[in-house]
TILOPA-536407 format. One record per residue (C-alpha): residue number from 1; residue in one letter; chain; x, y, z. Coordinates in nm, 2 decimals. Each point is the difference from the previous one (the first is absolute). Layout:
 num residu chaine      X      Y      Z
 NUM      a      A      X      Y      Z
...
This chain:
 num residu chaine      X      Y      Z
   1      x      A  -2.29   1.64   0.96
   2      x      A   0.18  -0.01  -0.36
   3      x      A   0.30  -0.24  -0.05
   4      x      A   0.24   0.33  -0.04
   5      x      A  -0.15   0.09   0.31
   6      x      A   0.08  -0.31   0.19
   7      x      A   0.32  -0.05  -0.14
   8      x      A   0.11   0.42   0.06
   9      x      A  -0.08  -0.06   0.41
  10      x      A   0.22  -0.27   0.05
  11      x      A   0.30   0.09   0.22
  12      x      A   0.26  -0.26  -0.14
  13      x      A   0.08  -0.16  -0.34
  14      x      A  -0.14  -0.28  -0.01
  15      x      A  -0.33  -0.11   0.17
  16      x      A  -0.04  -0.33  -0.02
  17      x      A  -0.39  -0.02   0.14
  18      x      A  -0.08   0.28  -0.22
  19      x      A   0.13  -0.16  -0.27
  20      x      A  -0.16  -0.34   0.09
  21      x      A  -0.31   0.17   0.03
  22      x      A   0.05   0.16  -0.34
  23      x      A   0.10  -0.33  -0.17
  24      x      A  -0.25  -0.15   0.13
  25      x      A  -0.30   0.18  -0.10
  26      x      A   0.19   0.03  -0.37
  27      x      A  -0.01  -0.36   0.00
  28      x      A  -0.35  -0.02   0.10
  29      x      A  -0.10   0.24  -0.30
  30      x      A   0.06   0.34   0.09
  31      x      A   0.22   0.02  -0.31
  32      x      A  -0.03   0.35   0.00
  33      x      A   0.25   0.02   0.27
  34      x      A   0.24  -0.20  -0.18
  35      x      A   0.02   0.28  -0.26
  36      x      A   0.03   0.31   0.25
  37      x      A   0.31  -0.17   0.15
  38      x      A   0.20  -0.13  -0.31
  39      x      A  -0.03   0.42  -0.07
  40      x      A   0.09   0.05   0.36
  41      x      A   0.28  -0.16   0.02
  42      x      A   0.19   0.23  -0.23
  43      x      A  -0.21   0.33   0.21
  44      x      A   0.24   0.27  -0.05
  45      x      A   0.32  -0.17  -0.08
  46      x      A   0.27   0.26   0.10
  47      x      A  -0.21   0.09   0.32
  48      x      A   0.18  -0.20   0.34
  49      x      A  -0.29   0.10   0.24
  50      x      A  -0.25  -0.23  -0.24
  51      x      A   0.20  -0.32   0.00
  52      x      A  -0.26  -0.10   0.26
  53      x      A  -0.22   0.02  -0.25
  54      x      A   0.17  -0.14  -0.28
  55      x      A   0.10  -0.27   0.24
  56      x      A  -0.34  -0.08   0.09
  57      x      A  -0.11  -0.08  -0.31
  58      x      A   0.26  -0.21  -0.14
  59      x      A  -0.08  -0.22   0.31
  60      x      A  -0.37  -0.02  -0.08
  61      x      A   0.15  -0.10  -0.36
  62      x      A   0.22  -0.23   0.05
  63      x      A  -0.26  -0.23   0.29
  64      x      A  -0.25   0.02  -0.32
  65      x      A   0.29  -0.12  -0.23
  66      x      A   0.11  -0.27   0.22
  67      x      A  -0.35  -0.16   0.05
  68      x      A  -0.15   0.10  -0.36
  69      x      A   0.28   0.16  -0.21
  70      x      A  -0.23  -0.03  -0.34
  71      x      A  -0.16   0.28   0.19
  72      x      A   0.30   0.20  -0.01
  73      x      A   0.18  -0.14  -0.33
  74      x      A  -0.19   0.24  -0.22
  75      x      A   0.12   0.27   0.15
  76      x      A   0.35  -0.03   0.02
  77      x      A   0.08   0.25  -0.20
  78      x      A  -0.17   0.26   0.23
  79      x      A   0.26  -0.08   0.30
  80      x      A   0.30   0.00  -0.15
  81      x      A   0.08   0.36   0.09
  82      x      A  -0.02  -0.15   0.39
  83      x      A   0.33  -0.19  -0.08
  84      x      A   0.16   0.34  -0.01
  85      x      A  -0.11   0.21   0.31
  86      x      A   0.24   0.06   0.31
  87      x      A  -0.11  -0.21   0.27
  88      x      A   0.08  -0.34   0.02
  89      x      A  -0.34  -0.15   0.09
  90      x      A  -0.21   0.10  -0.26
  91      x      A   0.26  -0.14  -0.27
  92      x      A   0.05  -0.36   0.17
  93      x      A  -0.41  -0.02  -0.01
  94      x      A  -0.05   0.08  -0.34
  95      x      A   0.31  -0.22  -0.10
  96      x      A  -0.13  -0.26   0.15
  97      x      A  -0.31   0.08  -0.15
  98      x      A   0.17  -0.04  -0.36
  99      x      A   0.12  -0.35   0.09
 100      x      A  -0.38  -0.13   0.12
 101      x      A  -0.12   0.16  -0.34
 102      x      A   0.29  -0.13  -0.24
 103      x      A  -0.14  -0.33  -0.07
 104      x      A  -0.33   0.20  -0.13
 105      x      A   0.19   0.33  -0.19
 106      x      A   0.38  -0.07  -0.05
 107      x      A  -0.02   0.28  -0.29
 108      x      A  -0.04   0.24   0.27
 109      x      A   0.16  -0.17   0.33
 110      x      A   0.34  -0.08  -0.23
 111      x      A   0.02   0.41   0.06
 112      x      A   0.03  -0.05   0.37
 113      x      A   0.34  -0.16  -0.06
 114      x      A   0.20   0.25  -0.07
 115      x      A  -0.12   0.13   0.34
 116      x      A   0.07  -0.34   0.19
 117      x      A   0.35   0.05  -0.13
 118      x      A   0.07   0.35   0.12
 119      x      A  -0.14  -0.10   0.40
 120      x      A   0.21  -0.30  -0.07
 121      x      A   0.32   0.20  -0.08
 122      x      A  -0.07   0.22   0.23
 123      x      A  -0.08  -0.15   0.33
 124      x      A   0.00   0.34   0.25
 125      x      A  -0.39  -0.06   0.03
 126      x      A   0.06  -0.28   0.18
 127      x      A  -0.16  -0.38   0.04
 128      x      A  -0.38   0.06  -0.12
 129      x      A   0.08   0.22  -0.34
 130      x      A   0.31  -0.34  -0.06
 131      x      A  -0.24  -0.26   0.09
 132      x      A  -0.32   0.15  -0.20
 133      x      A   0.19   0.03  -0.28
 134      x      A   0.16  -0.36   0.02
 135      x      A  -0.34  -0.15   0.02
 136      x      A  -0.07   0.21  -0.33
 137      x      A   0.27  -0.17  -0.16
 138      x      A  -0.11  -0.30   0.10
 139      x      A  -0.34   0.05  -0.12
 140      x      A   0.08   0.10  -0.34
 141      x      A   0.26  -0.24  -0.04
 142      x      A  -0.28  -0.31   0.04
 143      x      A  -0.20   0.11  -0.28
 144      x      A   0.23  -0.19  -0.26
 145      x      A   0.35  -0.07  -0.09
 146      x      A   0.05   0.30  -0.19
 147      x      A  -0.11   0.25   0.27
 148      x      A   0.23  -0.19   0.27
 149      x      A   0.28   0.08  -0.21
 150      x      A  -0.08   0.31  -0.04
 151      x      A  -0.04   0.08   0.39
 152      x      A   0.31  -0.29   0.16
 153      x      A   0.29   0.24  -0.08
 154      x      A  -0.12   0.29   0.20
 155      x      A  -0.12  -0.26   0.28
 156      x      A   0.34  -0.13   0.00
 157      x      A   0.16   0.36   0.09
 158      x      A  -0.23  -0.02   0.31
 159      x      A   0.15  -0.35   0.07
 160      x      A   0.36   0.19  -0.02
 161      x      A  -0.13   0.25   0.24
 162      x      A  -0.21  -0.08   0.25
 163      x      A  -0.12   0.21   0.25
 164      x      A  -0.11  -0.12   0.37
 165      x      A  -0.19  -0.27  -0.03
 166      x      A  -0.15   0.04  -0.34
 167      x      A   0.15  -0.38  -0.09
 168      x      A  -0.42  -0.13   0.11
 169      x      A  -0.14   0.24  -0.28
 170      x      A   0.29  -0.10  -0.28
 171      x      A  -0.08  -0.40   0.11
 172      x      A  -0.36   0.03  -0.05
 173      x      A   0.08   0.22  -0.35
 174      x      A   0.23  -0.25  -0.11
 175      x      A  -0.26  -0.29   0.11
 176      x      A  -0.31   0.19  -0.23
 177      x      A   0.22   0.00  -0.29
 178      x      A   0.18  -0.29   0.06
 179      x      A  -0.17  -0.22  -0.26
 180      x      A   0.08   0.25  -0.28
 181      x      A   0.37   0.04   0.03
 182      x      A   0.29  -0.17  -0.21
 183      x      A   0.22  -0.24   0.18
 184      x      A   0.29   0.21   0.09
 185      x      A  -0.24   0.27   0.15
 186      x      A  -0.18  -0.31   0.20
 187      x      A   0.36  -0.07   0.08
 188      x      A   0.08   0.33   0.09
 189      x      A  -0.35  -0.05   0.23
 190      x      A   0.11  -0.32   0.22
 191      x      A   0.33   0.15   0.07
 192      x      A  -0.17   0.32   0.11
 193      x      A  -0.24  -0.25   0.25
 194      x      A   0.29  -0.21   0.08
 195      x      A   0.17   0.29   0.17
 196      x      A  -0.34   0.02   0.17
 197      x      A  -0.18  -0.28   0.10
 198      x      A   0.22   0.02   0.32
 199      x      A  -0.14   0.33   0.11
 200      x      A  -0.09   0.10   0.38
 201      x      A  -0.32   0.11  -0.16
 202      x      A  -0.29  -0.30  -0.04
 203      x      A  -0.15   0.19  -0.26
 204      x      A   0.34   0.02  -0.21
 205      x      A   0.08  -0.36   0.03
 206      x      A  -0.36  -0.08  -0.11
 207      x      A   0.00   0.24  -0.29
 208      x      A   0.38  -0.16  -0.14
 209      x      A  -0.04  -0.36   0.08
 210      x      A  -0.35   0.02  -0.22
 211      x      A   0.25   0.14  -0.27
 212      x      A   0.28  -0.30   0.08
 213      x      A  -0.32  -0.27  -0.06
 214      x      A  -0.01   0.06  -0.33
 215      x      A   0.31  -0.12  -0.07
């Protein structure tokens, strides 16, 4: 069975054992899968009855990405147009497939941010789109000084604006780029984990108080 044809008989989404499986055999050498699903996960754009599809895909992607991203970082280019379709999932996969990549294409990935901003200002698609595209930030922003800059002011609108519980993905953001920010943005850093390191969530505390230490 073809890739197109495992991907067009799933019933939800987002599979992730089909896209485990996928990833997996991609990282094993199968390459050629790799390449039907960065196409797939723009399949048909404007069509809602594919986002399964489309959705599919980007989740194959973005496991390669995370394990080997200079598989992916070539191709870049190719899934941009997945930051733009309707549902949700397939944009917070590839976005977060932009920020595994960055380190290895920033020409292309520095494209994703005008994306990250418009989820960020946004905010109806709720805690995964806000959180992938705060870990983008937070990606690009620790290549180097100059790309931190470039990236803090739209993390610092999230900061203004938080949604439920997205405080874990703007620590661990702020803790990637950390090193690469000015002092008053570092400042602007601790008081954001002061305000947090008290948290009822364990993973919250942990996330600002590894901010706080580098004082």
């Amino acid at each position: 069975m073809s890739v197109f044809e495992q991907l067009s008989n799933n019933k939800g989404t987002i599979s992730s054992a089909l896209g485990k499986t996928l990833a997996q055999k991609v990282l094993n050498g199968q390459l050629d899968i790799l390449s039907e699903c960065i196409e797939l996960s723009s399949f048909e754009a404007e069509v809602p009855a594919k986002k399964h599809i489309r959705s599919g895909a980007a989740k194959v992607v973005e496991i390669v990405a995370e394990k080997q991203p200079e598989l992916v970082a070539p191709h870049l280019e190719k899934l941009l147009p997945a930051l733009s379709v309707k549902e949700p999932q397939t944009r917070w996969m590839t976005i977060r497939t932009m920020g595994f990549c960055a380190h290895l294409n920033r020409a292309v990935a520095q494209k994703a941010i005008e994306h990250a901003e418009a989820y960020l200002q946004n905010k109806k698609d709720g805690l995964c789109l806000c959180s992938s595209a705060d870990l983008f930030l937070g990606d690009f922003g620790a290549i180097s000084k100059k790309d931190a800059q470039k990236v803090f002011p739209i993390l610092s609108l999230s900061i203004e604006n938080l949604i439920t519980n997205e405080q874990d993905w703007v620590l661990e953001a702020l803790l990637k780029m950390f090193p690469n920010l000015e002092k008053d943005e570092q400042t602007e850093a601790f008081k954001f984990a002061e305000h947090w390191q008290y948290s009822a969530r364990k993973s919250t505390q942990q996330r600002a108080r590894k901010i706080l230490r580098m004082r």
